[in-house]
N, C-alpha and C positions, 0 to 999 in steps of 0.2 A: 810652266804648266806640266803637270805628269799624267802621260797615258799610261793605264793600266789597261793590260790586255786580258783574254778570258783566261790564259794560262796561269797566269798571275793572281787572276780570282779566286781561281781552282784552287790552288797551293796555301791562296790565305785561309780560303774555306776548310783545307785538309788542316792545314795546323791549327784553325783555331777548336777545329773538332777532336786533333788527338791533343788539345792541350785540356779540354772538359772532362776527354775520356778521364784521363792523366789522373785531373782532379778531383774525380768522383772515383776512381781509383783508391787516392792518397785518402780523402775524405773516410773510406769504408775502413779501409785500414788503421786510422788512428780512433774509429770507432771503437775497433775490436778492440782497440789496444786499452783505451778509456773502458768496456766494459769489464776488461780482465781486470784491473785495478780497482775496479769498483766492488768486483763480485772477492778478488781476494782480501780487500778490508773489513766488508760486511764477511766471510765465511771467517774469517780471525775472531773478531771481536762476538759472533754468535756462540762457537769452540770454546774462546775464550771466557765469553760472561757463563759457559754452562757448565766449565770446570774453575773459577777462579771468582765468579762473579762478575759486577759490571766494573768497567777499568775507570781512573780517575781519572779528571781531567787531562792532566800531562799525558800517558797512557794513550789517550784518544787523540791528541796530538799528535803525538808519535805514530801512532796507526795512519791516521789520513793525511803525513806528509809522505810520507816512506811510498819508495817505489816498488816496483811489482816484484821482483830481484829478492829484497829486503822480506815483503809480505811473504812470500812463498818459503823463505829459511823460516819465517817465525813460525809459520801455522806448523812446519813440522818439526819444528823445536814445543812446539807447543804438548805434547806427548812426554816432556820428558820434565817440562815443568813444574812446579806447584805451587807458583802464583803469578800476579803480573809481573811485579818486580824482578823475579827470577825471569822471567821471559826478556824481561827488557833495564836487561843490568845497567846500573851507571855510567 
């Protein structure tokens, strides 16, 4: 048999409240991180289709695997470009 006391209560209650916090925390943060990614593939490929036109297949592949790291060198390589291919050499 386990007696749990109210001190005991207390401290599950506390942990399981800063483990929420914790998580809606982590949760907001890998938001931001998913909107940056998101907003830097669409700002590429809009740059992109408005100086090169729309990119091919592979192209578009390459755009929505690539990380935020990657997207961020390419939109400002994308200035010095002039075409997809050149953006995104073999």
């Amino acid at each position: 048999m386990e007696i749990v006391t109210s001190w005991m209560e207390t401290g599950i209650e506390r942990g399981l409240e800063q483990g929420r916090q914790e998580g809606r925390q982590e949760g907001r943060q890998e938001g931001l991180v998913q909107g940056r990614l998101q907003e830097a593939k669409a700002t590429l490929i809009r740059l992109g289709t408005k100086k090169f036109g729309s990119p091919d297949a592979l192209i578009a592949q390459r755009i929505e695997s690539a990380d935020l790291s990657f997207l961020e060198k390419l939109t400002d390589r994308l200035l010095e470009a002039n075409s997809w291919q050149e953006l995104f050499p073999a």
